[in-house]
C-alpha positions as CSV (number, residue, x, y, z in Angstrom):
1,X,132.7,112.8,115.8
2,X,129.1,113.5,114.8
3,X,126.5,112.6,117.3
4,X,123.1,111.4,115.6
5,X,119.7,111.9,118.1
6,X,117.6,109.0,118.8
7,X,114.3,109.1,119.1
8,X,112.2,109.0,122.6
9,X,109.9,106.5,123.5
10,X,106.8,108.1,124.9
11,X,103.6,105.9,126.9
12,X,100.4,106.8,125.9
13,X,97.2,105.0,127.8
14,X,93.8,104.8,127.1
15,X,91.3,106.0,130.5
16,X,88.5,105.7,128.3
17,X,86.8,106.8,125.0
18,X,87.7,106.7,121.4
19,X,91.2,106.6,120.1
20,X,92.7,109.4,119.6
21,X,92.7,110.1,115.6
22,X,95.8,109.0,113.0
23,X,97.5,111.8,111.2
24,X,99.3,111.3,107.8
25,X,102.8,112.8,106.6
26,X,105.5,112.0,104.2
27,X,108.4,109.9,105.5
28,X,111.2,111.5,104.1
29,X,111.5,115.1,102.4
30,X,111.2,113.8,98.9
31,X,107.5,113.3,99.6
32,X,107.7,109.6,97.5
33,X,104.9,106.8,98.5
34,X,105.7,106.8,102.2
35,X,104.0,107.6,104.9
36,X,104.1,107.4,108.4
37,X,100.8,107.2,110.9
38,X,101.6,109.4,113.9
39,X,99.1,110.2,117.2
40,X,99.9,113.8,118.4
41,X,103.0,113.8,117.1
42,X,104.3,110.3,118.0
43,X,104.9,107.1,115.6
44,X,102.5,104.8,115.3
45,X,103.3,102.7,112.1
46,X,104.3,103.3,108.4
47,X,102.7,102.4,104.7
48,X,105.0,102.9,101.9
49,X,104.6,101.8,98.2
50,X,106.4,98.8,96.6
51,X,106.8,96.7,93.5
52,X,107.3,92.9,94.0
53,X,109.4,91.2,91.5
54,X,109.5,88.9,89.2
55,X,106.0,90.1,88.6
56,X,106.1,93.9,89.1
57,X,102.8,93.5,91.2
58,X,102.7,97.0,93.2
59,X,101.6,96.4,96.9
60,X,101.5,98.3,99.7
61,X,103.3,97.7,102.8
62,X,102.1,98.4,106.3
63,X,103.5,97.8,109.8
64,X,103.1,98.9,113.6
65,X,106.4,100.5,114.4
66,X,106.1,100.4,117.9
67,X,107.8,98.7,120.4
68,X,105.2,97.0,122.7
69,X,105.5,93.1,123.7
70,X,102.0,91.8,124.2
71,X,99.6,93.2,121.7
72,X,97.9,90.5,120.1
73,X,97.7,91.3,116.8
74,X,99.9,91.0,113.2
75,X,102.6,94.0,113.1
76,X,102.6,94.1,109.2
77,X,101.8,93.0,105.8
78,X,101.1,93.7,102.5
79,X,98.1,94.8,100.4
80,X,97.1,96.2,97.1
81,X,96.0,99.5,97.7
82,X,96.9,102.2,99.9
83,X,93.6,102.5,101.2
84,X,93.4,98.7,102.6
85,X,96.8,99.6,103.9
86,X,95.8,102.3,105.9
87,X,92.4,100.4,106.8
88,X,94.8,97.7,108.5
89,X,97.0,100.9,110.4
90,X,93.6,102.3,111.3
91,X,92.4,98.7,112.9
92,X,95.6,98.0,114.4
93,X,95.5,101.5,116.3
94,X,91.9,100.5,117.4
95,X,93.0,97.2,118.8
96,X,96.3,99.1,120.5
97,X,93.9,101.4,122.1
98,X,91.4,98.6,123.6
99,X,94.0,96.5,124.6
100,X,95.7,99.6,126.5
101,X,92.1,99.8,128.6
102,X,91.6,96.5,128.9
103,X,95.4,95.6,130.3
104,X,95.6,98.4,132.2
105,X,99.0,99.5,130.4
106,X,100.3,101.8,127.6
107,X,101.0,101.9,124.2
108,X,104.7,102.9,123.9
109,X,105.0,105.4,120.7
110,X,108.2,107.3,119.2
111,X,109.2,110.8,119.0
112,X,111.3,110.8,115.9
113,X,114.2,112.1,116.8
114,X,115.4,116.0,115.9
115,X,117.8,115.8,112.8
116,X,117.6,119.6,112.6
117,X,118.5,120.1,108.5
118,X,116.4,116.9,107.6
119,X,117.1,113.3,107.4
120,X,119.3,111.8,106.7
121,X,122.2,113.6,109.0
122,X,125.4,114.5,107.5
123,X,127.6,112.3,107.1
């Protein structure tokens, strides 16, 4: 039996002030058109590169990856460059962050989880 780690779920709240700043990596070791927006360390949402068929229009995908019920905005879509794609990541942090001061709650981010050698795990 092979146990595989899961990641934690960690609250972060906003007392006041900016948002703290997005960070960049790669997804996955491979370092291919993926990357995930963290905040010290912790998940906040993912762009990665695709190409749409029939027409083989490349667009970038973005999405929040947190779980949080009530934050009023869109979790994801699709653009054409990787820079309005991490415009929208950018903006949807911003709005996370205000709506964390203005409802008194937190935003609940991920710590990947610890694969140790790398992802994926052994099978």
């Amino acid at each position: 039996m092979q146990l595989i780690p899961r990641p934690t779920y960690v609250e972060v709240r906003n007392t006041g002030g900016d948002p703290p700043p997005l960070t960049w990596r790669h997804t996955w070791p491979e370092r291919g058109p993926d990357f995930v927006a963290t905040v010290d360390g912790l998940t906040f949402g993912r762009i990665h590169k695709r190409t749409s068929a029939p027409t083989e229009a490349v667009l970038w995908a973005w999405s929040v990856t947190i779980v949080q019920a009530g934050l009023p905005f869109v979790r994801s879509g699709a653009v054409p460059t990787k820079a309005e794609a991490v415009a929208a990541l950018r903006e949807r942090w911003r709005q996370a962050w205000a709506w964390s001061g203005e409802a008194g709650r937190g935003v609940i981010l991920t710590r990947p989880a610890d694969y140790g050698n790398g992802w994926p795990p052994a099978a």
